[in-house]
C-alpha positions as CSV (number, residue, x, y, z in Angstrom):
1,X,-10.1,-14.7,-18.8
2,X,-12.0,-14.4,-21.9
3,X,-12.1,-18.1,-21.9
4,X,-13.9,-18.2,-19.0
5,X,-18.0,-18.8,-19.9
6,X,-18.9,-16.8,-16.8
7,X,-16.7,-14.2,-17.4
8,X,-17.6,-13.5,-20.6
9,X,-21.8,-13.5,-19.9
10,X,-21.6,-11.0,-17.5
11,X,-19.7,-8.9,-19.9
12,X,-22.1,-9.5,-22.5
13,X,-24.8,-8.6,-20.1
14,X,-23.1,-5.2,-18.9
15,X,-22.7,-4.8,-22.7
16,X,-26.8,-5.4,-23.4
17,X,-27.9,-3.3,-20.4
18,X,-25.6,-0.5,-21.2
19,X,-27.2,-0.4,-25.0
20,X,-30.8,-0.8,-23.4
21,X,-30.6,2.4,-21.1
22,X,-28.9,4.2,-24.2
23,X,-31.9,3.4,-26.5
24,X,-34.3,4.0,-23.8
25,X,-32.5,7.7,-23.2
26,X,-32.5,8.9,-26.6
27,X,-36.3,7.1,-26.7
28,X,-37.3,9.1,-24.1
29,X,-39.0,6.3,-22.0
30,X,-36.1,6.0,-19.8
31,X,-38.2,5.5,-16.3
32,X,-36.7,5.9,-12.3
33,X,-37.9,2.1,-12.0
34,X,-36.0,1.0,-15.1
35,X,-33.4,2.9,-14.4
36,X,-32.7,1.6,-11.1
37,X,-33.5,-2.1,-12.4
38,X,-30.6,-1.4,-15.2
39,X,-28.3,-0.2,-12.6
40,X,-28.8,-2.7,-10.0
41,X,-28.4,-5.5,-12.8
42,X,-25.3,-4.1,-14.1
43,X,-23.9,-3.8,-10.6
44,X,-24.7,-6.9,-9.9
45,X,-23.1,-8.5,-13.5
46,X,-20.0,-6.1,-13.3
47,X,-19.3,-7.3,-9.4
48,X,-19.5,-11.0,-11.1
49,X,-17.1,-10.0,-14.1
50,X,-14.8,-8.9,-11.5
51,X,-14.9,-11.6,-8.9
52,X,-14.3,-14.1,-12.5
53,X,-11.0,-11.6,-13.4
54,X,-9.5,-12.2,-10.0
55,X,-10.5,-16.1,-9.5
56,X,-8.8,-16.3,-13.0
57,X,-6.0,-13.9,-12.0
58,X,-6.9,-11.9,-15.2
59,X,-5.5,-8.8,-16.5
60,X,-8.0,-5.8,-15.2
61,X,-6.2,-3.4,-18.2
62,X,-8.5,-5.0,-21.0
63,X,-11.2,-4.7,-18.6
64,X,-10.4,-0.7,-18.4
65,X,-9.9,-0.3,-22.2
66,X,-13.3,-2.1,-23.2
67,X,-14.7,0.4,-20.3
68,X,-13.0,3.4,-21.7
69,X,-14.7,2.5,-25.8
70,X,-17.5,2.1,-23.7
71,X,-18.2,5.3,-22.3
72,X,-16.7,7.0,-25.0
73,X,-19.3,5.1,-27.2
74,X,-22.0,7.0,-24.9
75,X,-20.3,10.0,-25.0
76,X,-20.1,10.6,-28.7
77,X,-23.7,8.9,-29.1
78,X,-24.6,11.5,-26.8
79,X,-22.6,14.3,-29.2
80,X,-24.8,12.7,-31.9
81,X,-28.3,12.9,-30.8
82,X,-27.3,15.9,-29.0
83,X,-28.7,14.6,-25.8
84,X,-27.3,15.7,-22.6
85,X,-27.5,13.2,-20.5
86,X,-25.4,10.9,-22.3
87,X,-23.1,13.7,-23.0
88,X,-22.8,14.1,-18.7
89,X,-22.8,10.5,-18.5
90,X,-19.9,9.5,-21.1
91,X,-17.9,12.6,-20.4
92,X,-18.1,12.0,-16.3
93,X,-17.4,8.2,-17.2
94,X,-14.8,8.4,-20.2
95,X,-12.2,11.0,-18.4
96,X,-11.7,9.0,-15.0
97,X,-12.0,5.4,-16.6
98,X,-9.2,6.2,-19.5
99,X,-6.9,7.7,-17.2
100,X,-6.7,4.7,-14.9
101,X,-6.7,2.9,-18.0
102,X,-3.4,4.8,-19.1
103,X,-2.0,5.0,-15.7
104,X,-2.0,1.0,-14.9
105,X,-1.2,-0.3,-18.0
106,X,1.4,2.0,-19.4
107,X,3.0,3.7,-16.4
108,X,2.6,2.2,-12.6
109,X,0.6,-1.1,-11.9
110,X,0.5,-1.6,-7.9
111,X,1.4,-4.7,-6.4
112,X,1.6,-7.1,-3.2
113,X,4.5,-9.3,-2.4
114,X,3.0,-12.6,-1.3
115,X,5.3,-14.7,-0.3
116,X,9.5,-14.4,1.1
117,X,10.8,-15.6,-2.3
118,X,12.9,-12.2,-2.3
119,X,13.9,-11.5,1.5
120,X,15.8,-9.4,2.5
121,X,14.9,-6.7,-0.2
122,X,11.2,-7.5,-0.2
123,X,9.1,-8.9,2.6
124,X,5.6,-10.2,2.7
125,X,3.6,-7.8,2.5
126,X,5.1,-4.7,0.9
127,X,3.4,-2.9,-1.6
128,X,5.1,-2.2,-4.5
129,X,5.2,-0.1,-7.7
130,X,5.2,-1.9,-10.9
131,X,7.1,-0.1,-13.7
132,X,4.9,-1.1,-16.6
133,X,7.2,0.5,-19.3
134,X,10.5,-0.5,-18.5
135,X,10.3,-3.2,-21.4
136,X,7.7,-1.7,-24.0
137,X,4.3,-0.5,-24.2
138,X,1.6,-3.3,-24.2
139,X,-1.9,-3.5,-23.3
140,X,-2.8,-6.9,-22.4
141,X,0.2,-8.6,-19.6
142,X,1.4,-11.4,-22.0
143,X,2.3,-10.4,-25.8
144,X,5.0,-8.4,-27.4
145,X,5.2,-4.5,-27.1
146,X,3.3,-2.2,-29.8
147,X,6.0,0.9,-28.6
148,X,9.6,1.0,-27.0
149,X,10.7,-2.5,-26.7
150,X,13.5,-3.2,-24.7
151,X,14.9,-6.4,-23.1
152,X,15.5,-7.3,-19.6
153,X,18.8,-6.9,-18.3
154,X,21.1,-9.0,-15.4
155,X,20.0,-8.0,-12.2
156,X,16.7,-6.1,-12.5
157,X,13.8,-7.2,-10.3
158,X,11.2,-8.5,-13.1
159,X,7.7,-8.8,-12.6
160,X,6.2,-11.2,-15.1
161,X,3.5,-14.4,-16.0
162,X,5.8,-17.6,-15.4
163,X,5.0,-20.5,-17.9
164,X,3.2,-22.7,-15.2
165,X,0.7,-20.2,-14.3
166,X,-1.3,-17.4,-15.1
167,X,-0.3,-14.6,-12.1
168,X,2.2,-12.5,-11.7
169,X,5.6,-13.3,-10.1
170,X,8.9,-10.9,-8.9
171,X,12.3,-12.5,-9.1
172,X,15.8,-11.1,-10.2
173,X,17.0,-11.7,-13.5
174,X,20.6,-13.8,-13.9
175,X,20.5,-14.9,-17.2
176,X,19.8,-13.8,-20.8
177,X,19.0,-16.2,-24.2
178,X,22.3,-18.2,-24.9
179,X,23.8,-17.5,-21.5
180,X,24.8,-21.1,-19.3
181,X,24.1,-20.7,-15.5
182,X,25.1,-23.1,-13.0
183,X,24.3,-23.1,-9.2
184,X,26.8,-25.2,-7.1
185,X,26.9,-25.4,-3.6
186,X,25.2,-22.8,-3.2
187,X,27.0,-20.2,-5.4
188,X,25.9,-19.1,-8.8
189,X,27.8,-18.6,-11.8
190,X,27.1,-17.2,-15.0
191,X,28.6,-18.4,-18.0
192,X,31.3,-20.3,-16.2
193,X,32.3,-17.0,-14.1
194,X,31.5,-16.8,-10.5
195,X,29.1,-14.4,-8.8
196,X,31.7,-12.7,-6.7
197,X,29.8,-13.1,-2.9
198,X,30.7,-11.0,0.7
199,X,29.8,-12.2,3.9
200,X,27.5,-10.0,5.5
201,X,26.1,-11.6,8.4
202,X,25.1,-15.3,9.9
203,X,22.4,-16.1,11.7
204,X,21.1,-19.3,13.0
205,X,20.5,-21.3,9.9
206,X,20.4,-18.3,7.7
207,X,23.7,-16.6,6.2
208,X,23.1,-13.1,4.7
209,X,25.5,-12.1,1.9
210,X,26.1,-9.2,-0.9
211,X,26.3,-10.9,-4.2
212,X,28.1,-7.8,-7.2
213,X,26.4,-8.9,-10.0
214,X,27.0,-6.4,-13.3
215,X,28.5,-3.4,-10.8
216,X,25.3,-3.4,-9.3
217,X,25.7,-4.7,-5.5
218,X,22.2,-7.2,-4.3
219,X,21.9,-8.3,-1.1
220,X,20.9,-11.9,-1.1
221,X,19.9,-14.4,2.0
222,X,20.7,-17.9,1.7
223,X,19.9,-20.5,3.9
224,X,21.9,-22.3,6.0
225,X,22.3,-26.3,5.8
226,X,23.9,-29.1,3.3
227,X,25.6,-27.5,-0.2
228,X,23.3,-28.0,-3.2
229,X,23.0,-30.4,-5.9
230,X,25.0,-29.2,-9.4
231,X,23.3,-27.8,-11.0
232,X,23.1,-26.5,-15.0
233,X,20.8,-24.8,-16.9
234,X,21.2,-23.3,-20.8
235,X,18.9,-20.5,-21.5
236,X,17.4,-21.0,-25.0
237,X,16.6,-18.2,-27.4
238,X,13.9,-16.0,-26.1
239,X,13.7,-17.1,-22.9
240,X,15.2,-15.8,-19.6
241,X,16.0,-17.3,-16.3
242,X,15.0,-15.4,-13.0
243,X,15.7,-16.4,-9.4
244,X,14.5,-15.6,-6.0
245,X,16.9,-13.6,-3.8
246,X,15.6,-16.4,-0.9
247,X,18.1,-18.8,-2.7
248,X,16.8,-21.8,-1.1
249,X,12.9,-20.7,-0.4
250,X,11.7,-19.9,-3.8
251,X,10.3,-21.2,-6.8
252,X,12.1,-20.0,-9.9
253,X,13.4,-20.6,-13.0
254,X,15.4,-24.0,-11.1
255,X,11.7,-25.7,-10.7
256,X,9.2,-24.2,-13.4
257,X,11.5,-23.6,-16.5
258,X,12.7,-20.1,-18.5
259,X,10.4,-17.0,-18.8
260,X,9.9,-16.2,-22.3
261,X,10.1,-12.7,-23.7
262,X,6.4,-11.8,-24.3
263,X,5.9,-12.3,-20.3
264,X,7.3,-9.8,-18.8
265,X,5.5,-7.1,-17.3
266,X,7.9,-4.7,-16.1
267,X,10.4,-3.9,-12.9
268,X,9.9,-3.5,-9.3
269,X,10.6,-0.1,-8.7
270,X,9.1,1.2,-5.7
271,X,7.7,-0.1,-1.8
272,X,5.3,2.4,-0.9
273,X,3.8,0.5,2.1
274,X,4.0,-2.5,4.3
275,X,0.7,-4.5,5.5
276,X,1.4,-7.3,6.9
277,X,-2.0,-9.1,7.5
278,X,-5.5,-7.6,7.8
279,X,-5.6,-7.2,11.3
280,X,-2.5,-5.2,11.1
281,X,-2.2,-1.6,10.9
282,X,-0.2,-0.6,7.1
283,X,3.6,1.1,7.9
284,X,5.7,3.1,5.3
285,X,9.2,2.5,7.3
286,X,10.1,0.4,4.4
287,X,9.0,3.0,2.0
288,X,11.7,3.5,-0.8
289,X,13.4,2.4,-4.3
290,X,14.2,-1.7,-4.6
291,X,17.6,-2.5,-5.6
């Protein structure tokens, strides 16, 4: 994101017409007309930031941090010069901006499901709850925790940055650093001991079963068809491997390689609403906790 040339001149110009309506307040020539010029530049410069964040799937928590110095910059300029405007301004501003700020990138980040890598449990389209802390405190998406580090553990629905792209991706964790998994017609095993597996239902193509995996019971779909290739992967130090609960319909750790440590963002926790497509109206009958 901050690589991005585009990105980073409409920040700068946010950043320069913020200071200019600053020094024109506490100069005392602040007019309507260049006030209104200020604020229909800067909306026009922070709609382009944003468009640059989402083309580059970028992280908006820095985004809300630099906002939150930002106002508070006005707000204590304000405190200064003993000027009231900026005080209003940065105190309307700073309150609002730092508790989103503290909200997404700490606590609860929302989140669509965009493809059926993780049928039956998730479809396309339900929104979910991000649990931003299950694994440490961090600001930016990718990097080590600064608070309350902890590692993923077998089964938990991850959200994280895989290694092949920058956006984010939800699959179920099967294996840790040092751990050998193995995936042979169509049944997984974990260090050499099978995933113990119970029918539930077959339909068509598609055979629905309930994999126990570390007491916890997952329901998993597989499809239907010709038994899989052998095959073996050794997870190296650091690193994790994840897998859709759509066995044979997702892209995982099988195709793109191990997530490292620093990548994960934290565990699905929540569907709090299903919207299919745009033309559909949103449901909550899904509405509840993921397994």
């Amino acid at each position: 994101m901050f690589s991005d040339p585009v990105f980073i001149i409409a920040l700068l110009s946010v950043g320069f017409l913020i200071g200019l309506w600053i020094h024109k307040v506490l100069a005392d020539t602040l007019t309507e007309p260049i006030q209104q010029t200020i604020y229909t530049v800067g909306f026009l410069a922070a709609l382009l930031g944003i468009y640059r964040i989402f083309v580059n799937a970028g992280d908006l928590g820095i985004v809300l941090l630099l906002g939150s110095i930002i106002c508070l910059i006005i707000l204590i300029a304000g405190m200064i010069k003993k000027n009231n405007l900026l005080i209003t301004t940065g105190k309307g501003w700073f309150l609002p901006v730092f508790f989103i700020f503290i909200l997404r990138t700490f606590m609860y980040e929302p989140y669509q499901i965009p493809s059926g890598s993780m049928i039956p449990g998730l479809q396309v389209g339900d929104f979910i709850l991000v649990n931003k802390h299950s694994y440490g405190l961090k600001v930016n998406r990718v990097g080590e925790p600064f608070a309350f580090a902890a590692d993923p553990e077998y089964g938990d629905v991850v959200v994280f940055i895989p290694p092949h792209i920058n956006v984010p991706y939800i699959k179920r964790l099967i294996g840790k650093p040092g751990d050998t998994i193995r995936y042979i017609n169509k049944k997984l095993y974990v260090n050499g001991n099978p995933i113990d597996q119970k029918l539930i239902a077959v339909n068509g193509q598609e055979t629905l079963l309930e994999e126990v995996f570390q007491n916890s019971q997952r329901v998993i779909r597989l499809q239907g068809g010709s038994a899989s290739y052998p095959e073996e992967f050794s997870v190296p130090a650091n690193q994790y491997f994840v897998m859709g609960d759509n066995r044979d319909n997702s892209s995982d750790s099988r195709y793109w390689g191990f997530v490292p440590r620093e990548n994960f963002m934290g565990t699905g926790e929540l569907i709090w609403m299903t919207w299919e497509c745009w033309a559909c109206l949103p449901t909550f009958g899904r509405t509840g906790f993921i397994n």
